[in-house]
N, C-alpha and C positions, 0 to 999 in steps of 0.2 A: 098777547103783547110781549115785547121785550121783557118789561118791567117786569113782570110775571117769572120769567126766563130766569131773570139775573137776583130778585131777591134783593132785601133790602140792604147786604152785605156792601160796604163801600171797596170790595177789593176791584170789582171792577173798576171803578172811577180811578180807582189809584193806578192800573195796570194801564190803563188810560193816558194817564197824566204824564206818566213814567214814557210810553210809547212817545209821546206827541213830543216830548223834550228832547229825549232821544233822536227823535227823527229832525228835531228845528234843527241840531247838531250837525246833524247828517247834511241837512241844505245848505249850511253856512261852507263847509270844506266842501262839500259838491263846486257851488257858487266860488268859491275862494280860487280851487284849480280851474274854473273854465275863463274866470277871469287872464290867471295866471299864464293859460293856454292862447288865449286872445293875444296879450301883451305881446306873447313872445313868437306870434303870426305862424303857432301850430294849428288854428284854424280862426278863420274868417269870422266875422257875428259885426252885423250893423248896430251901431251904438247910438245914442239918443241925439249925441251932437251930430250926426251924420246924416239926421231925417229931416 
Protein backbone atom coordinates (compact mmCIF):
# COMPACT_ATOMS: atom_id res chain seq x y z
CA UNK A 1 0.00 0.00 0.00
CA UNK A 2 1.02 3.66 -0.22
CA UNK A 3 0.94 4.03 3.49
CA UNK A 4 3.74 1.53 3.62
CA UNK A 5 5.56 3.61 0.74
CA UNK A 6 5.33 6.93 2.44
CA UNK A 7 5.98 6.24 6.06
CA UNK A 8 4.72 7.83 8.90
CA UNK A 9 6.73 11.17 8.12
CA UNK A 10 4.17 14.17 7.57
CA UNK A 11 6.44 15.56 4.74
CA UNK A 12 4.32 14.14 2.26
CA UNK A 13 1.09 15.69 3.40
CA UNK A 14 2.83 18.93 3.56
CA UNK A 15 4.52 18.59 -0.06
CA UNK A 16 0.89 17.99 -0.66
CA UNK A 17 -0.67 20.94 0.91
CA UNK A 18 1.99 23.22 -0.44
CA UNK A 19 1.18 21.55 -4.20
CA UNK A 20 -2.55 21.95 -4.08
CA UNK A 21 -2.28 25.90 -2.87
CA UNK A 22 0.19 26.48 -5.32
CA UNK A 23 -1.94 25.08 -8.07
CA UNK A 24 -5.51 26.90 -6.59
CA UNK A 25 -3.14 29.98 -7.49
CA UNK A 26 -2.42 28.78 -10.74
CA UNK A 27 -6.35 28.42 -11.46
CA UNK A 28 -7.41 31.73 -10.12
CA UNK A 29 -4.75 33.74 -12.90
CA UNK A 30 -5.57 30.83 -15.45
CA UNK A 31 -9.39 31.75 -14.77
CA UNK A 32 -8.70 35.65 -14.31
CA UNK A 33 -6.91 35.82 -18.08
CA UNK A 34 -9.57 33.68 -19.86
CA UNK A 35 -12.08 35.88 -18.40
CA UNK A 36 -10.11 38.76 -19.32
CA UNK A 37 -9.55 37.19 -22.92
CA UNK A 38 -13.48 36.62 -23.17
CA UNK A 39 -14.30 40.49 -22.22
CA UNK A 40 -12.05 41.68 -24.75
CA UNK A 41 -13.71 39.16 -27.69
CA UNK A 42 -9.99 37.45 -28.05
CA UNK A 43 -12.09 34.30 -28.00
CA UNK A 44 -15.72 33.33 -27.87
CA UNK A 45 -16.90 31.07 -24.59
CA UNK A 46 -20.96 30.91 -23.98
CA UNK A 47 -21.69 32.35 -20.51
CA UNK A 48 -24.43 31.33 -18.13
CA UNK A 49 -26.64 34.30 -19.13
CA UNK A 50 -26.56 33.02 -22.65
CA UNK A 51 -27.95 29.46 -21.92
Amino acid sequence: MISGYLGKSEAFDLALGEFALAYAGETIRDHTALVAAVKAGRIDALVEEDL
